[in-house]
N, C-alpha and C positions, 0 to 999 in steps of 0.2 A: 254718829260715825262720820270721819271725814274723808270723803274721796280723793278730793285733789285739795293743794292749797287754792286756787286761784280758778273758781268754776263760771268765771266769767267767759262768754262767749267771742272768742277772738280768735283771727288768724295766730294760729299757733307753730312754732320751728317744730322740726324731727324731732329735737330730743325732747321737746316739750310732750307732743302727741307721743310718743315712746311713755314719758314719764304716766301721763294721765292714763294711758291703757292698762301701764302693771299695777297703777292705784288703783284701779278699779279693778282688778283681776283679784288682789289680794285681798280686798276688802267683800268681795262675794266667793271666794273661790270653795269653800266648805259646798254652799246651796249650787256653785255651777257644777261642781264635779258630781254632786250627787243627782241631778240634771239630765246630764249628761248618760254616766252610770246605770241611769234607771232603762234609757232606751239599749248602751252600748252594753251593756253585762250580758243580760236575756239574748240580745244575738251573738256574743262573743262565746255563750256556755252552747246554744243551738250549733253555730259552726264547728264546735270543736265537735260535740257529738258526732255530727251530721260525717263530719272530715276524717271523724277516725274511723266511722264505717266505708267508707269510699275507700281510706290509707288499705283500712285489711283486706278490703275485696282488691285492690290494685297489687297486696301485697302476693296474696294468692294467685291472682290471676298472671302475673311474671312468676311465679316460680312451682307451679304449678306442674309436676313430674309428666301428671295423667296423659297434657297435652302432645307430651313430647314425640315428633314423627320419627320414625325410624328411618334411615340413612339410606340403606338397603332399597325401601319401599318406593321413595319419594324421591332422591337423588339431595337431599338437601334434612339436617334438625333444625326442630327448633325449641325453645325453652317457653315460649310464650304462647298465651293462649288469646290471638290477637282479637278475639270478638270480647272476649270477658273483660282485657287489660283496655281497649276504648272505651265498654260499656260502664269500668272505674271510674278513668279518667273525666268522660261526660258525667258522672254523680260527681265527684269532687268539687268538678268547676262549675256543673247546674248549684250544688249548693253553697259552695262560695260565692259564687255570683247573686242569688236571692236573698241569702243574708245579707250582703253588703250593699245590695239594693235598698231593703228596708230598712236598714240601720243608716243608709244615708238620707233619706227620704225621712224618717222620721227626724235624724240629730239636724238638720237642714229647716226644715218646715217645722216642725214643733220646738224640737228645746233650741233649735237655733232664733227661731223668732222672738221665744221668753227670755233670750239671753240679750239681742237686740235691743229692747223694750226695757229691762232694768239697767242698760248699760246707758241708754238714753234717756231715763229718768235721772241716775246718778251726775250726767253730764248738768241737768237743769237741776239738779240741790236734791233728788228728793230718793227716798228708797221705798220702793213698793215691792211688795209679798208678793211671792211665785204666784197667788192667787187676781193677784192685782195685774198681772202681766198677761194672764191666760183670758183674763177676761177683757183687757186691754184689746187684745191680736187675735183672740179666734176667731172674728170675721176677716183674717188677712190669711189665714193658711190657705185656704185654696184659689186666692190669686198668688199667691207665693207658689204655692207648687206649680202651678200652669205656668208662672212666668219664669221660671225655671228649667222645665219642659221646654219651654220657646226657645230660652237663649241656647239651649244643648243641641235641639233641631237647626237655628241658624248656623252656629256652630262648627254641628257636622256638616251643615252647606258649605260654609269656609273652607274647613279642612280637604272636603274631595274637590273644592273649585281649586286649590292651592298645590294638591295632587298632581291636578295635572297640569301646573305652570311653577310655580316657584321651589317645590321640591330638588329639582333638578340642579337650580343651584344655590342651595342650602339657604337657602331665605326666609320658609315655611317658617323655621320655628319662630323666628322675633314676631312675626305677621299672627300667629297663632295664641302666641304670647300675651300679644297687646290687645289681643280681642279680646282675651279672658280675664285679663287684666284694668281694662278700661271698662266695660260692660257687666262683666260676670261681680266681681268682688263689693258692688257697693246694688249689687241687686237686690237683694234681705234685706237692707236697711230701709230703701228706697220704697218696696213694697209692705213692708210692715208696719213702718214708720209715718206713710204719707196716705192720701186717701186718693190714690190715682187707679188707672187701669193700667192694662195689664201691660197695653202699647203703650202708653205713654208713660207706664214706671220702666220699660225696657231704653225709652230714646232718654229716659232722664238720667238713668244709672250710666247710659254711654256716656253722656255731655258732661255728667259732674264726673265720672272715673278718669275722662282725659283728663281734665283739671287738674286733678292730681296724681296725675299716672306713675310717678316714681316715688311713692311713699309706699304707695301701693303697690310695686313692683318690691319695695325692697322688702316689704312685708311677705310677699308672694315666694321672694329669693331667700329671705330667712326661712320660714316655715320648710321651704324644697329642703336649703341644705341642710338644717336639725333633723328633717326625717331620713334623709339621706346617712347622715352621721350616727343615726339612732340603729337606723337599717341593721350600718357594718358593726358597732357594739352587738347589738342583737346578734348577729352571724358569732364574733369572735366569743362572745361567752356561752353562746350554743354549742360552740366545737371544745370549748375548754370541759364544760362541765362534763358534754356527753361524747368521749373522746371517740368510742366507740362506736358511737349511733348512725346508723344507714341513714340517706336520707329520706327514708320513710318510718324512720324511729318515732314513734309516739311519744317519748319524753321529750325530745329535741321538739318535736313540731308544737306541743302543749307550751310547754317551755318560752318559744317565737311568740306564739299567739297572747300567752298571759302579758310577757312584757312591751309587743306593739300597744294591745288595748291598753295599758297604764300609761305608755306614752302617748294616744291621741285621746286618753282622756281629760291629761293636761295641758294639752296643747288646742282640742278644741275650742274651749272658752275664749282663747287669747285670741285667736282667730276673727270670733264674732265680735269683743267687746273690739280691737284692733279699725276692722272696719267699719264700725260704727265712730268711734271716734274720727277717720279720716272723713267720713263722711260729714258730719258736722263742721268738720273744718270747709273742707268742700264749699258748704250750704254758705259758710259767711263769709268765706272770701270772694264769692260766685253771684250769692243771691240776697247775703246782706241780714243774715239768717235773725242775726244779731238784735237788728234795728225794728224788724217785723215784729219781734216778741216783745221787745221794750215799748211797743208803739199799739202793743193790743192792750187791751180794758182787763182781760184775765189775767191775774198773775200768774197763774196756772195752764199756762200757753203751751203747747205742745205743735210737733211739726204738722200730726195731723188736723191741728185747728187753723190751720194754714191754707189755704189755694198753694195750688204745689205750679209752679213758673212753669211755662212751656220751655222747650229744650231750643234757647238760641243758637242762631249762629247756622256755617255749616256744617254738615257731615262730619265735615275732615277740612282741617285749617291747615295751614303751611307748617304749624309749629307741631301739628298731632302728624303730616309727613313728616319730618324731624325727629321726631320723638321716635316711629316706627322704623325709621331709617337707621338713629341710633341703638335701639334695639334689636333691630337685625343685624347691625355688624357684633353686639357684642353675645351672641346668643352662639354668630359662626365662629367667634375667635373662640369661646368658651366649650363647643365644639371642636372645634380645632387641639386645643389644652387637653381637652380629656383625652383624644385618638394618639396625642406623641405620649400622654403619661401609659395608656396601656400598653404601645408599643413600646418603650422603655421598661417596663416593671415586667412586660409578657417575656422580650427579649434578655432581662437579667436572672429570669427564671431556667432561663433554657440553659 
């Protein structure tokens, strides 16, 4: 089966790293979707359960006659029955939130990792069985989960340090941006992939994500705006089909749920196989990824039979302030864009 035409290990252009991602998406996508499917179905059918008992108890609990006070009694009705309609709300979002927990925790840490691992074989010529990958990476899951945990806790350190200083004038986001961006996105690979700890696969995923911080970024920016686009389709054929449905309608809300899961079901593979490819690129324009494997005795060389480089350099170089600087002016203009189009579309409504 051929992946790419040209699986030699080189600094590759956008469209090249574009090209080699969707080769490899198409040529596993049958085994990734069903992957995928196996962890996302099972919480997609629990949340729906889960959500239509919270929908009926909230639907109850607003309109609920019983509650209603008399006007006369109290100086004031009302229609709600406000201990019942919170006690909905908190089940709805307790169980949205647990589902979406372990459904991200599992598509992350497990089929995330096996998707890593044959997208990384496919880059070196070779295709190995779901079973070849599980046995590859299961001693990488629970440094993959903890160092995933880390960078969420630093993180949320960023975000309330940024709280209370750059929120104020709109700079937060590019600053927030870049951290998730430089750090977060080439973490799975870094830890699945190499035989590091848990600190020093977190300084290695920052140092190589700067390297490539706008491939990654556009990857980040594609994936936003498809779900974004998918969002509003979802919304407008939810209101066409169910012209009539509240919006606590149970067709309308099933309806939403069936068609998001089908869309991150196709979209998560790209995802993973995505960042694994920019990361390899990463490795040999960075660290020479290249010349390391040509120059070992196994031909069956792999990242983790490698010494993983410590993370050169400093911190933050003049070019990664540059880099943040340019993405914070273009995070506030694209802010800026969205506040005159709804003032525009809000104002042509009226």
């Amino acid at each position: 089966m051929n992946y790419t035409d040209d699986r030699s290990l080189r600094p590759r252009t956008l469209v090249e790293l574009i090209d080699q991602a969707w080769r490899i998406y198409r040529s596993n996508l049958v085994r990734f979707l069903l992957l995928f499917g196996v962890v996302t179905l099972p919480a997609t059918i629990i949340s729906v359960f889960g959500s239509m008992k919270a929908l009926d108890a909230l639907r109850a609990s607003t309109f609920d006659n019983t509650t209603v006070v008399s006007a006369s009694a109290t100086g004031f009705s009302s229609a709600f029955n406000i201990g019942a309609l919170f006690s909905a709300l908190g089940t709805f979002v307790g169980i949205a939130l647990a589902v979406r927990l372990i459904q991200f925790v599992l598509s992350t840490v497990l089929v995330g990792a096996l998707v890593t691992y044959i997208t990384s074989e496919n880059i070196l010529g070779r295709q190995p069985t779901v079973g070849d990958a599980f046995l590859a990476v299961r001693e990488r899951f629970v440094p993959l989960t903890l160092g995933m945990i880390s960078f969420y806790v630093i993180y949320a350190g960023i975000a309330i340090l940024l709280a209370l200083t750059l929120f104020l004038c709109g700079l937060a986001g590019g600053v927030l941006i870049y951290a998730y961006v430089a750090m977060a996105m080439l973490l799975s690979p870094v830890l699945v992939l190499e035989r590091t700890s848990i600190i020093d696969g977190l300084g290695r995923a920052w140092a190589l994500g700067k390297a490539r911080v706008w491939p990654l970024t556009m990857l980040f920016a594609f994936v936003t705006i498809v779900t974004l686009i998918e969002s509003q389709i979802t919304g407008i054929l939810s209101r066409a089909l169910f012209p009539h449905a509240s919006s606590l309608s149970a067709s309308a809300f099933i309806f939403q749920i069936i068609t998001l899961t089908i869309f991150g079901l196709l979209i998560a593979p790209l995802w993973s196989i995505s960042v694994t490819v920019i990361y390899y690129d990463a490795r040999v324009r960075e660290e020479g990824l290249a010349t390391l494997i040509e120059a070992s005795e196994n031909i069956r060389t792999r990242p983790a039979d490698l010494p993983s480089p410590n993370p050169a350099g400093r911190f933050l170089t003049s070019s990664d302030v540059v880099n943040i600087g340019i993405m914070c002016a273009g995070t506030f203009a694209v802010a800026l864009l969205l506040i005159a189009v709804q003032l525009l579309t809000g104002g042509s409504t009226r």
